[in-house]
C-alpha positions in Angstrom: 116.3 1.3 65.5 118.6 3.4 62.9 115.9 5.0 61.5 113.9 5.9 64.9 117.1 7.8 66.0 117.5 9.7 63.1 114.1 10.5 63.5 114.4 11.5 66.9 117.8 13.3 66.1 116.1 15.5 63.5 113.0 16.0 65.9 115.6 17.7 68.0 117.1 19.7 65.3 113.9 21.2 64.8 113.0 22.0 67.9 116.5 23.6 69.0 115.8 26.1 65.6 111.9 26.7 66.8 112.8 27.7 70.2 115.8 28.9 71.7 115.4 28.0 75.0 116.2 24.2 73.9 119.7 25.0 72.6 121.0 24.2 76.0 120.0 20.7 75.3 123.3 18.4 74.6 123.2 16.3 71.5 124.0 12.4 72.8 124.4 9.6 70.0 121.6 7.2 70.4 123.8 4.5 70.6 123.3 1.6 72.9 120.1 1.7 75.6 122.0 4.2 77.8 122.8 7.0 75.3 118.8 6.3 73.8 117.7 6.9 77.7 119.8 9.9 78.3 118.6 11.3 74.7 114.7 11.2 75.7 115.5 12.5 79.0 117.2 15.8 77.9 113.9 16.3 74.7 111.5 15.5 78.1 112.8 18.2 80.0 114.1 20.6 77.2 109.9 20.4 76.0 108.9 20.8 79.5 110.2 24.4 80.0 108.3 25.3 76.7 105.1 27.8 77.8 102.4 26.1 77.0 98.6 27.8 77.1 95.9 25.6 77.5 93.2 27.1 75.2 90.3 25.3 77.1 86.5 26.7 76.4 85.5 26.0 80.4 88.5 28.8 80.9 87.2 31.3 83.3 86.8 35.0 81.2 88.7 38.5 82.2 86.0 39.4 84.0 85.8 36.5 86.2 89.4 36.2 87.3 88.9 40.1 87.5 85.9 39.8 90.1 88.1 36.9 91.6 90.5 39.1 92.4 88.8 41.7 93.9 86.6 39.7 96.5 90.0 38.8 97.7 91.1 42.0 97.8 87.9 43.0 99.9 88.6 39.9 102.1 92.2 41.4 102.6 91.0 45.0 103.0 88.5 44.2 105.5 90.4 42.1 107.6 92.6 45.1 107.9 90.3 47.3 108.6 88.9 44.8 111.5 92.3 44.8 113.0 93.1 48.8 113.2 89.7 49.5 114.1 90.0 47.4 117.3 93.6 49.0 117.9 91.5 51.7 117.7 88.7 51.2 120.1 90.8 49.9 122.7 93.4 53.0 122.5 90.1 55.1 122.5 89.2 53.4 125.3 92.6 53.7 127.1 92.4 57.2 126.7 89.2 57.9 128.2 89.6 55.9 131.0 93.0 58.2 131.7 90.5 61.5 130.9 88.2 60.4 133.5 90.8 59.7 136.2 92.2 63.3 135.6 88.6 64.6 136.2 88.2 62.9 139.6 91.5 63.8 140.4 91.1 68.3 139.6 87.8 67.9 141.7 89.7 66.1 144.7 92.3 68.9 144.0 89.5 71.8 143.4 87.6 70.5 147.4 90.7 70.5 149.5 92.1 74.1 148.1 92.2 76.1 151.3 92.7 72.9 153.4 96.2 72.2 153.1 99.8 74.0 153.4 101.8 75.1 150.4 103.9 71.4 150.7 100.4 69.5 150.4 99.0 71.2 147.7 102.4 71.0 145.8 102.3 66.7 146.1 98.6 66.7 145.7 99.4 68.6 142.0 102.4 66.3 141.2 100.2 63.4 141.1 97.6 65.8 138.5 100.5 66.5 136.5 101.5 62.7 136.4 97.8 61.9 135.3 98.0 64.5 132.7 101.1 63.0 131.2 99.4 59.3 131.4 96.3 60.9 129.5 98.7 62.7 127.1 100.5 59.5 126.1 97.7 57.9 125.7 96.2 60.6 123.7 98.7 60.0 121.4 99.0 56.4 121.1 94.8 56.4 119.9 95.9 59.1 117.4 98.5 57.6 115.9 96.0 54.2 115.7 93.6 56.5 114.0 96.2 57.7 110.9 96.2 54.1 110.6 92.7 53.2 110.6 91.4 55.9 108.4 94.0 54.6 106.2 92.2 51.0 106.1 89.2 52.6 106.0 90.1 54.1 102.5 91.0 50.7 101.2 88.6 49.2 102.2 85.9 51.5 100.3 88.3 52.1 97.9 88.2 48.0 97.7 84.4 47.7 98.1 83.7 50.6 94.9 86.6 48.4 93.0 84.6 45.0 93.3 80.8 47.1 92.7 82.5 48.2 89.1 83.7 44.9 88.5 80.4 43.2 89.1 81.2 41.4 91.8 78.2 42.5 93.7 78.2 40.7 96.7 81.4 41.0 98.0 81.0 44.8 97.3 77.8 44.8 99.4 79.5 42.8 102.1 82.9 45.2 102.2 80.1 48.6 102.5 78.1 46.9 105.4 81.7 45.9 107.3 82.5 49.4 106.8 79.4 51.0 108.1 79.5 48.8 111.3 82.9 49.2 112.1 82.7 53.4 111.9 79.7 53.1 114.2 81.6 51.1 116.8 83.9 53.9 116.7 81.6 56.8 116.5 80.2 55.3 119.8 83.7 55.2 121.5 84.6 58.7 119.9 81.2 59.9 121.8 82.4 58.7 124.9 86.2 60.3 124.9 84.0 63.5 123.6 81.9 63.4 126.5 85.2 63.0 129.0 86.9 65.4 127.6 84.0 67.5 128.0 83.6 67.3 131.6 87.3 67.8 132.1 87.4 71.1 130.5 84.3 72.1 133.3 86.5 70.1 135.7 89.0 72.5 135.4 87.0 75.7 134.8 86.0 75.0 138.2 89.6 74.3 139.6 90.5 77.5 138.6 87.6 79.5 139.6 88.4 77.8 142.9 92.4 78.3 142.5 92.0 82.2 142.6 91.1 82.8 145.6 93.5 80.3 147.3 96.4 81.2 144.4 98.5 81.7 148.0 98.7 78.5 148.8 99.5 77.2 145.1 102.7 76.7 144.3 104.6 78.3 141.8 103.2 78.1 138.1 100.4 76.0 138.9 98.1 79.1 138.0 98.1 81.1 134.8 96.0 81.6 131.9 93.5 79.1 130.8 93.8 79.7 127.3 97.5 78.2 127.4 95.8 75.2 128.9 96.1 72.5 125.7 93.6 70.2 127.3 91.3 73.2 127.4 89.6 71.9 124.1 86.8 74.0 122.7 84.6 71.0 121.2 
């Protein structure tokens, strides 16, 4: 018993000189069962904060944990990307549905010019000024959304080129057809606010064709030049 605790006492010695970290160790005299216990616990948990690397040969390679890596950075990219563009589509959406509503509402305007008294044409153009605020609001909202999805959108290819020069060829393949379906779904939508926007710039052409010769019973301001109009847009 002597001899195994100086054994295990120099075994200590040893390993306090080799590495530092197991200085904080306290030396205990191995005498009696409770100071042998309290001995081997304090070397047990001294060597188990000692970095140990496995050298194994079934160890995956750099390049593995590198193409690891990157399919889940394309998973992580591309739910991203799912998320804004949907943001996205339903802003776009939003927006257009607001474009549309100030289109009916300029050719309800435009057909009763000449029909009502300067108070009625004054509440009738409150409510196209109310719609024009709704569609500017919303205008902005699906703009900001954008910034943000063409932001994902660059991560995501930025992603999908990172995992094809890794060699992780399928999830580089699968992040480039994600890509190319979301930007259709919202090249389609993009079409359709286009196409609004469109027919309330001839919406409004015509209102003002018609405002001229009834610009004495508009009020105040309500005619001017259609160049300072910002939802003019020339597409």
């Amino acid at each position: 018993m002597a001899a195994g605790g100086r054994w295990l006492r120099s075994c200590c010695s040893v390993l306090r000189r080799s590495f530092p970290i197991l200085a904080s160790v306290r030396q205990r005299g191995l005498v009696g069962r409770s100071g042998q216990w309290h001995q081997a616990v304090g070397l047990g948990v001294a060597l188990c904060a000692v970095p140990v690397v496995e050298q194994s040969s079934g160890s995956l390679s750099n390049d593995a944990l590198i193409r690891r890596a990157v399919s889940l950075v394309t998973d992580s990219t591309a739910t991203l990307l799912s998320q804004t563009t949907y943001a996205l589509i339903e802003a776009l959406t939003e927006y257009t549905k607001a474009v549309y509503t100030l289109v009916s509402l300029y050719k309800q305007y435009s057909n009763l010019l000449g029909k009502m008294n300067s108070d009625e044409v004054d509440a009738v153009w409150q409510v196209v000024i109310g719609a024009r605020v709704d569609m500017t609001t919303k205008q902005q909202e699906y703009l900001r959304l954008e910034s943000s999805w063409m932001t994902a959108l660059r991560l995501s290819e930025m992603a999908a080129e990172a995992a094809y020069q890794s060699g992780a060829d399928q999830a580089s393949v699968t992040a480039r057809s994600h890509i190319q379906l979301l930007k259709s779904q919202v090249q389609e939508v993009r079409l359709l606010s286009q196409k609004a926007e469109t027919k309330l710039a001839e919406a409004q052409t015509d209102e003002l064709i018609k405002a001229r010769g009834e610009d004495s019973s508009l009020p105040q301001g309500v005619l001017g030049n259609s160049d300072d109009d910002p939802y003019l847009r020339e597409d």
